[in-house]
C-alpha positions in Angstrom: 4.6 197.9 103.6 5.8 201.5 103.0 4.7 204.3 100.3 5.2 207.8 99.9 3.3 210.4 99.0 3.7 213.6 97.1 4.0 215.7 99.7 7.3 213.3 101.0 5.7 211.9 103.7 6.1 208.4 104.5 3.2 205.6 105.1 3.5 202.5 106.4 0.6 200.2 106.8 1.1 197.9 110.3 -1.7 195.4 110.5 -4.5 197.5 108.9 -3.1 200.7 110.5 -2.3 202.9 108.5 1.1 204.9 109.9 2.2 208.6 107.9 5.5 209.7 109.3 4.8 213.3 108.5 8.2 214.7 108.7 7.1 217.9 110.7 9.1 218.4 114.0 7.8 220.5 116.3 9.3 223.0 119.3 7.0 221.5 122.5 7.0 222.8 126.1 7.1 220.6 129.5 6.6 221.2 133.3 8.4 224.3 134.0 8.3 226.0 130.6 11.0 223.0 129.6 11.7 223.1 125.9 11.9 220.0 123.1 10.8 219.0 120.0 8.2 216.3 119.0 8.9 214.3 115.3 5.1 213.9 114.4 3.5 211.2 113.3 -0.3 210.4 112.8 -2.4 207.0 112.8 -5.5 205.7 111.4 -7.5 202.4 111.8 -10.3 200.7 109.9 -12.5 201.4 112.9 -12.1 205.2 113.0 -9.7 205.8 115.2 -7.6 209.0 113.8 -4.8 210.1 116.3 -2.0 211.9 116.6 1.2 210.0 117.8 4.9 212.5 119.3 7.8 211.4 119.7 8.7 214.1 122.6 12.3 214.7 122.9 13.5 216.8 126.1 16.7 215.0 126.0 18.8 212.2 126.7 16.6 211.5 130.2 13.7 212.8 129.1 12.4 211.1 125.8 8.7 209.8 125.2 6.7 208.3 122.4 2.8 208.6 123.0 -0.5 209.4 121.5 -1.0 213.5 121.7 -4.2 214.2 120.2 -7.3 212.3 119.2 -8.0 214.0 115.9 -11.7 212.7 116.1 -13.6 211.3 118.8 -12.2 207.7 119.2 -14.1 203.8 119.9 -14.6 203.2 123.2 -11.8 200.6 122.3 -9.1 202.5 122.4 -9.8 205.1 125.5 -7.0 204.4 127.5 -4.5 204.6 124.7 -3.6 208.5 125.3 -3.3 207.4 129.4 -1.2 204.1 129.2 0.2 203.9 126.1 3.5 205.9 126.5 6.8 203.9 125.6 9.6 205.1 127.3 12.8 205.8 125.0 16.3 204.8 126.0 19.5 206.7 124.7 22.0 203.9 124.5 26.3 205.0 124.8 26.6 203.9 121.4 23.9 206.9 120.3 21.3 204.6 119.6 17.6 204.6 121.0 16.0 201.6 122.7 13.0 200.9 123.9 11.2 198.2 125.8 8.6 196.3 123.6 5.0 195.8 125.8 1.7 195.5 124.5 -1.7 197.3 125.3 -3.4 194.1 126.9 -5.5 192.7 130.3 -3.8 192.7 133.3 -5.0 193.0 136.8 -6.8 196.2 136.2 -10.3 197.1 134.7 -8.5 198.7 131.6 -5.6 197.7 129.4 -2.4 198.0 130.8 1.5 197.6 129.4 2.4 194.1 130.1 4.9 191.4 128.7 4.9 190.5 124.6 6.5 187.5 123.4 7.6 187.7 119.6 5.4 185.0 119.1 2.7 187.1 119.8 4.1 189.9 118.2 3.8 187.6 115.0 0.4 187.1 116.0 -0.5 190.6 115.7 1.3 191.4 113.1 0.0 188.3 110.5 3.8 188.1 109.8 7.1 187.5 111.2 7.9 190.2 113.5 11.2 189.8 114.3 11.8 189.7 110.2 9.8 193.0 110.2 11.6 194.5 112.4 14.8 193.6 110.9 14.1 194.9 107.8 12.8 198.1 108.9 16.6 198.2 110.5 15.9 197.3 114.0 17.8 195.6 116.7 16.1 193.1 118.5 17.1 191.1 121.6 16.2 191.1 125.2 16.0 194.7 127.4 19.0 193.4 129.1 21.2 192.3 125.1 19.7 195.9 124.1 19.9 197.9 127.0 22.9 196.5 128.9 21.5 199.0 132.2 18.7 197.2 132.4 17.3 197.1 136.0 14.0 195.4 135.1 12.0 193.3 132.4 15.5 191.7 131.5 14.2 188.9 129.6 11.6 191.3 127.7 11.6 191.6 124.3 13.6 195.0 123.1 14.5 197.3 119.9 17.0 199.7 119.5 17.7 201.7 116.3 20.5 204.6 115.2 18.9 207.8 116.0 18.7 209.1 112.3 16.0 206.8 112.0 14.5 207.6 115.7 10.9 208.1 114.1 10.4 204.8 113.2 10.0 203.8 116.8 6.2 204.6 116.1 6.1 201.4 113.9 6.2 199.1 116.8 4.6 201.3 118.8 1.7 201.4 116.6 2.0 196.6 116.9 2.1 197.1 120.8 -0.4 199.6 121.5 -3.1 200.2 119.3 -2.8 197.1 117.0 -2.5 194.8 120.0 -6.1 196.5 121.3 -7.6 196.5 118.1 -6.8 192.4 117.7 -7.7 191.9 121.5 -4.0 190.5 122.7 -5.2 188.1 125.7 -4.1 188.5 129.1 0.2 187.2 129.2 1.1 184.4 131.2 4.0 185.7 131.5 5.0 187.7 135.0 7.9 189.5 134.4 10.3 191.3 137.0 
């Protein structure tokens, strides 16, 4: 579901989170003084949690989408969400970016970690089709090895790639893996994948 505000921003709503693609870049510094830019985005849930989300671009090697900020102290729920939740953005040779869908869930370790999604359970967390959600929103979907044809690992994962006008948008299914899929309590997968 997308509206838009007066100000131009956009707002999605993803499973009771509310999403506002703000529209502001911003220049950003890395290790060494390295300079990018961030497209910023921020996120709210029904249980209080209000957070900044970056896409941090330092180029084609170098791009990230993760939470920056907490704007206000968050549920215990979601603590690890600024320390694991970082999805790593391909740049395909056709210009598009890709990126490896895996959700915020139990596995192995005291905490939530990034392990294997199935669409199924993408569904799941959604309360719609997902792969029909993605779609529309103008997605790619396939595997990380139909999207990312480099693909050294989690081949048979599921994947999205996208042109890079529309780049921001990455933060939708961010928002589905990551803070939706804590929020729901995704179980642990069954799935062990290489």
């Amino acid at each position: 579901m997308l509206d838009m505000d007066r100000g131009g921003c956009m707002k999605y709503n993803v499973a009771g989170v509310e999403v506002e693609l703000t529209g502001e870049t911003r220049q950003i510094f890395g290790t060494g003084n390295e300079a990018g830019s961030a497209i910023v985005s921020s996120i709210r849930t029904p249980d209080q949690l209000v957070a900044e989300v970056q896409l941090r671009d330092f180029g084609p090697n170098d791009t990230l989408l993760k939470l920056t900020d907490f704007i206000s102290t968050p549920p215990p729920l979601y603590d690890h969400l600024n320390r694991n939740g970082a999805m790593t953005v391909q740049r395909l040779d056709n210009g598009d970016w890709a990126a490896l869908l895996r959700a915020l869930r139990p596995g192995g370790k005291s905490y939530p970690t990034l392990n294997f999604v199935s669409m199924d359970e993408l569904s799941w967390l959604l309360g719609d089709d997902a792969n029909e959600w993605l779609e529309g929103l103008g997605f790619q979907i396939g595997t990380w090895e139909q999207v990312n044809p480099n693909a050294k690992k989690f081949k048979d994962s599921v994947a999205v790639s996208i042109p890079a006008e529309k780049a921001n948008l990455l933060v939708l299914p961010w928002t589905l893996t990551r803070v939706v899929a804590l929020m729901k309590g995704l179980g642990q997968s069954k799935v062990v994948d290489l």
